[in-house]
Backbone as JSON, one array per atom type, in Angstrom:
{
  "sequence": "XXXXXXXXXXXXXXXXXXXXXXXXXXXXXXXXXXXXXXXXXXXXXXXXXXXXXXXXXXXXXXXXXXXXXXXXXXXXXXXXXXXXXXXXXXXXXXXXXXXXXXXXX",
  "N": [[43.67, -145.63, -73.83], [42.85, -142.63, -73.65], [41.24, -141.43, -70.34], [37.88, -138.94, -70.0], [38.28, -135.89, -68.64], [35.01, -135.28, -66.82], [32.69, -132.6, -68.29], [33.04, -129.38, -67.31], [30.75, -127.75, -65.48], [29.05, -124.7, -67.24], [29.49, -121.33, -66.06], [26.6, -119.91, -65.51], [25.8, -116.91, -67.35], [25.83, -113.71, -65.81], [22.62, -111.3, -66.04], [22.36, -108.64, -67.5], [20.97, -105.61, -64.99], [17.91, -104.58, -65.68], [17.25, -100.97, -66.91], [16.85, -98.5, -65.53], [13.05, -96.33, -65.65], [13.19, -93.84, -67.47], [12.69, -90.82, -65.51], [10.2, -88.38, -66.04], [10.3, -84.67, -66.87], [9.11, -82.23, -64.59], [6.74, -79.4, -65.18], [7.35, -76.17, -64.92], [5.15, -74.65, -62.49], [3.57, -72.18, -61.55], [2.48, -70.39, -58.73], [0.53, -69.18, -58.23], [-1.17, -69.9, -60.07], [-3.44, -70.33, -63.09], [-2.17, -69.2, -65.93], [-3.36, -65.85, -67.08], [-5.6, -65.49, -69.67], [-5.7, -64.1, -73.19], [-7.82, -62.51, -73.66], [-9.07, -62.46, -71.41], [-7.55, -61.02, -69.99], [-7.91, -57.83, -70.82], [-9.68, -55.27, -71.02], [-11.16, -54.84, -73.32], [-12.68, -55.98, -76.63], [-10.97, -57.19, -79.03], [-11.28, -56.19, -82.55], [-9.36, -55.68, -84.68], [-7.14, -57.2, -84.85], [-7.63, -59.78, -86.24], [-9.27, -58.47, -88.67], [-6.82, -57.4, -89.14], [-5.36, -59.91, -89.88], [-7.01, -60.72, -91.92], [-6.68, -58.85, -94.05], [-4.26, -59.67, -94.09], [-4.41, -62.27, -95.52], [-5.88, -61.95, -97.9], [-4.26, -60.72, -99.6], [-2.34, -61.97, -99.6], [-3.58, -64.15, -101.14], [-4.29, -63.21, -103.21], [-1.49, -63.49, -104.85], [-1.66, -65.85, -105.48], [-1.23, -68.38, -108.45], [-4.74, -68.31, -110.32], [-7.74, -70.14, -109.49], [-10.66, -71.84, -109.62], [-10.99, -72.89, -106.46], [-9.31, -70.8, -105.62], [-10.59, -68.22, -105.94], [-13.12, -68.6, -105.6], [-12.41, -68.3, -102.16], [-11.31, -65.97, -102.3], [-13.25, -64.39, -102.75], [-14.66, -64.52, -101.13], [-13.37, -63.72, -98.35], [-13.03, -61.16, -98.98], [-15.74, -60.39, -98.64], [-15.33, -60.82, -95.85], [-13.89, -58.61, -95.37], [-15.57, -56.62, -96.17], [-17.73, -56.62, -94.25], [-16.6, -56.19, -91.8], [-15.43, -53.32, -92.14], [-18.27, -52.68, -92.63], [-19.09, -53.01, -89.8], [-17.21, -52.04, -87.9], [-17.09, -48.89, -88.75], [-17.03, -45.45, -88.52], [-19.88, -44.1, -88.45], [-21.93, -45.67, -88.07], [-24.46, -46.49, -85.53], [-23.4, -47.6, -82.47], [-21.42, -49.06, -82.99], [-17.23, -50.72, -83.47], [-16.1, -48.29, -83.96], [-13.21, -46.54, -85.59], [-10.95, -47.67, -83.32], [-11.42, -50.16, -83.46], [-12.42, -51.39, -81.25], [-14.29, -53.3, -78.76], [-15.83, -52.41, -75.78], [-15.88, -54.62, -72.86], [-17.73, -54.26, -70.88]],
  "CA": [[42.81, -144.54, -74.01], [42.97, -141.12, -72.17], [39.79, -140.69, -69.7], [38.21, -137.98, -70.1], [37.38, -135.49, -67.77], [33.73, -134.62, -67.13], [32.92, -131.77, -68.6], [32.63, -128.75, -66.12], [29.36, -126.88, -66.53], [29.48, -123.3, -67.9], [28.13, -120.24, -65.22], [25.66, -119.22, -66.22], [25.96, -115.68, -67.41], [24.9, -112.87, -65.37], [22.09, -110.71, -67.0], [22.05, -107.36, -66.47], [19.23, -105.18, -64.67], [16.87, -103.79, -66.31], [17.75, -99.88, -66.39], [15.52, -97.41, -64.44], [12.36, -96.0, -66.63], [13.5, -92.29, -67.18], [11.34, -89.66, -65.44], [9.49, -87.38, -67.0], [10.4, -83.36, -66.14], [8.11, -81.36, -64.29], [7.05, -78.12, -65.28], [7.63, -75.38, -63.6], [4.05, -74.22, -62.45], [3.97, -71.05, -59.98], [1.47, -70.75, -57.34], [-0.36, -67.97, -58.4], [-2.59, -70.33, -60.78], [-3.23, -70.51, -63.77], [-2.52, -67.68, -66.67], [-4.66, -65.61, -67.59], [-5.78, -65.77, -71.26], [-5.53, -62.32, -73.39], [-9.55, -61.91, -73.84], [-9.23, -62.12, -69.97], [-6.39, -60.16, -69.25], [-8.08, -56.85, -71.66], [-11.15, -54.92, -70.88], [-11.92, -54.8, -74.62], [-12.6, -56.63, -77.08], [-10.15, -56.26, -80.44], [-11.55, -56.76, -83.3], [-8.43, -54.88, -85.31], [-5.93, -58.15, -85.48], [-8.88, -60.62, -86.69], [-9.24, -57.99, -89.82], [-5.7, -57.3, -90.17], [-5.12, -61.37, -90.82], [-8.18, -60.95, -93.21], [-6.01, -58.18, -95.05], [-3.22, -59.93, -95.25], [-4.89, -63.47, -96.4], [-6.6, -61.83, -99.2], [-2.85, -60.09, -100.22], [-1.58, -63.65, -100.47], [-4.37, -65.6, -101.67], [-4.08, -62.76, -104.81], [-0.54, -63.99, -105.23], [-1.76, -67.37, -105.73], [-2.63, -68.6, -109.49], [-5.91, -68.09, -110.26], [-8.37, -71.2, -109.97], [-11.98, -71.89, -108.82], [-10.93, -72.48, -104.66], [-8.76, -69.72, -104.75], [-10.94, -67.11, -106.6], [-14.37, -68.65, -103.81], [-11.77, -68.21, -100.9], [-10.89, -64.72, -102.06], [-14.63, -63.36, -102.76], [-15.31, -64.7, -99.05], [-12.6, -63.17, -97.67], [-13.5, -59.98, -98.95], [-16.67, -60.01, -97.95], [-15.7, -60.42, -94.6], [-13.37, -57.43, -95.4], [-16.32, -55.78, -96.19], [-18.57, -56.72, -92.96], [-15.43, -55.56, -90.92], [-15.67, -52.32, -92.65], [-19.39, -52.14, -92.05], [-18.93, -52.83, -88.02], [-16.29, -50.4, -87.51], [-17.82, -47.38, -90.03], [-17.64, -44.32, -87.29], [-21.55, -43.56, -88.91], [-22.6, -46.94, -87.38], [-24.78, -46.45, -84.37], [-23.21, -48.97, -81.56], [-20.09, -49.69, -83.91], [-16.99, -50.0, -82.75], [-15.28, -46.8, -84.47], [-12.07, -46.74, -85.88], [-10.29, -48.18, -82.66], [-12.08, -51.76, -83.58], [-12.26, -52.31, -79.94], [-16.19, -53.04, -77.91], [-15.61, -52.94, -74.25], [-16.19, -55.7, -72.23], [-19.12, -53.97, -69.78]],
  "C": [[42.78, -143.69, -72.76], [41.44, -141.13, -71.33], [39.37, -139.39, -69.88], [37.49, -137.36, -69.06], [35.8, -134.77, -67.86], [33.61, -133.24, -67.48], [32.54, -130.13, -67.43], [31.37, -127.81, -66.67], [29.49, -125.53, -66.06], [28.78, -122.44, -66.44], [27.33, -119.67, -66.27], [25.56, -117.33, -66.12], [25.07, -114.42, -66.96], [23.75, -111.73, -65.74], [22.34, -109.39, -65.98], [20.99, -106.65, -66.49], [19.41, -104.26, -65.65], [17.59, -102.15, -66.08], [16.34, -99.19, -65.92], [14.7, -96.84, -65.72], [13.05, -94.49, -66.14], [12.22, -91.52, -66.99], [11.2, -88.44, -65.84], [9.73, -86.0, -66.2], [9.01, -83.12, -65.68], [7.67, -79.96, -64.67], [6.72, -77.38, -64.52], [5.73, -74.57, -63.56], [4.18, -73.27, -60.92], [2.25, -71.21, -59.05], [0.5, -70.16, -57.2], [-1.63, -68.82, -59.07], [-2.58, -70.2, -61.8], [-3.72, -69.24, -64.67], [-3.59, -67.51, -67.1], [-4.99, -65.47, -69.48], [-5.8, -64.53, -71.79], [-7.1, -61.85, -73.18], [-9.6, -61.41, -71.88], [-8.47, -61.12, -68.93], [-6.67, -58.34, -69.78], [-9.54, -56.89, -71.13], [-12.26, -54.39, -72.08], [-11.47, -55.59, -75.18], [-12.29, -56.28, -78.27], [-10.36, -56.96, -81.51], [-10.14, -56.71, -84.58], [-7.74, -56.25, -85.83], [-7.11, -59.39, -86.11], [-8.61, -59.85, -88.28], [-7.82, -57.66, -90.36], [-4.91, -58.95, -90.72], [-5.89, -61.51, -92.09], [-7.43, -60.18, -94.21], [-5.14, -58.54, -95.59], [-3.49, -61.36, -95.75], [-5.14, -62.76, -97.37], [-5.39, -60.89, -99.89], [-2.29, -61.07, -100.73], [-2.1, -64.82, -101.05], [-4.41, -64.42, -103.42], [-2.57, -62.84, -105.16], [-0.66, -64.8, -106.01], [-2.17, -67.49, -107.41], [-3.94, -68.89, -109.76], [-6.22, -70.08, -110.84], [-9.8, -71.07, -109.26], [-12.16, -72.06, -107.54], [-10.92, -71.43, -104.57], [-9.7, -68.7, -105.35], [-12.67, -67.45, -105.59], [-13.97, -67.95, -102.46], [-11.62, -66.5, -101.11], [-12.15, -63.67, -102.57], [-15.24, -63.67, -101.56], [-14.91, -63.66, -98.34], [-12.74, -61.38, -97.85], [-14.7, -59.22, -98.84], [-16.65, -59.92, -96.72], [-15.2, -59.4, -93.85], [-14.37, -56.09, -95.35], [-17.26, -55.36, -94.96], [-17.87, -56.02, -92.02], [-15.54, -53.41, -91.1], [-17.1, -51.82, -92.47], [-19.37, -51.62, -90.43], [-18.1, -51.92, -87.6], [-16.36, -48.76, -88.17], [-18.4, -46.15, -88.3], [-19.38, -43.99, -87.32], [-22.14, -44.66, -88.12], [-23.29, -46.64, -86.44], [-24.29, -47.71, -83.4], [-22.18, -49.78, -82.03], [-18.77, -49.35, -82.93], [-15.96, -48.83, -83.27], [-14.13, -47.33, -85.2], [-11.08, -47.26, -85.02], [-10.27, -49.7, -82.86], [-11.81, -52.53, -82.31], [-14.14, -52.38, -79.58], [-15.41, -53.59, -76.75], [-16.36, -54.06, -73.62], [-17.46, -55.74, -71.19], [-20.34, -54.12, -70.31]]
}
């Protein structure tokens, strides 16, 4: 009978590292501070794009087939077509006109 030889023991297999956590960009922030917001950047206040979203919701909510939301949503909406129309009415005392701006002073 052959001897046999001991058996040789295995390396043990090297693991590999861990990889680096990836870092996160920076953004670019200038030095000046931080923007200014539009209400802050305007010395009036515009009521105009407020009512022209109201004009065109109530254009596309009368697209919609008629049901009991949409026919609540679109007697709201035109009331607040109507309020809009009150506040800007040149006759108004303290309105703000047909520009639908109120200054900021």
């Amino acid at each position: 009978m052959s001897k046999k030889k001991p058996a040789k023991k295995k390396a043990a297999k090297k693991t590999r590292a861990a990889s680096a956590t990836r870092r996160k960009t920076t953004k670019y922030r200038p030095s000046t501070g931080r923007p200014k917001t539009l209400t802050e950047a305007s010395d009036t206040i515009q009521l105009k794009p407020i009512y022209v979203l109201i004009e065109r919701a109530i254009a596309d909510m009368q697209a919609l087939p008629q049901n009991e939301g949409r026919d609540s949503t679109l007697r709201q909406l035109q009331t607040c077509a109507l309020a809009f129309a009150d506040i800007c009415d040149p006759n108004t005392p303290g309105g703000c006109g047909p520009s639908m701006e109120f200054p900021r002073n």
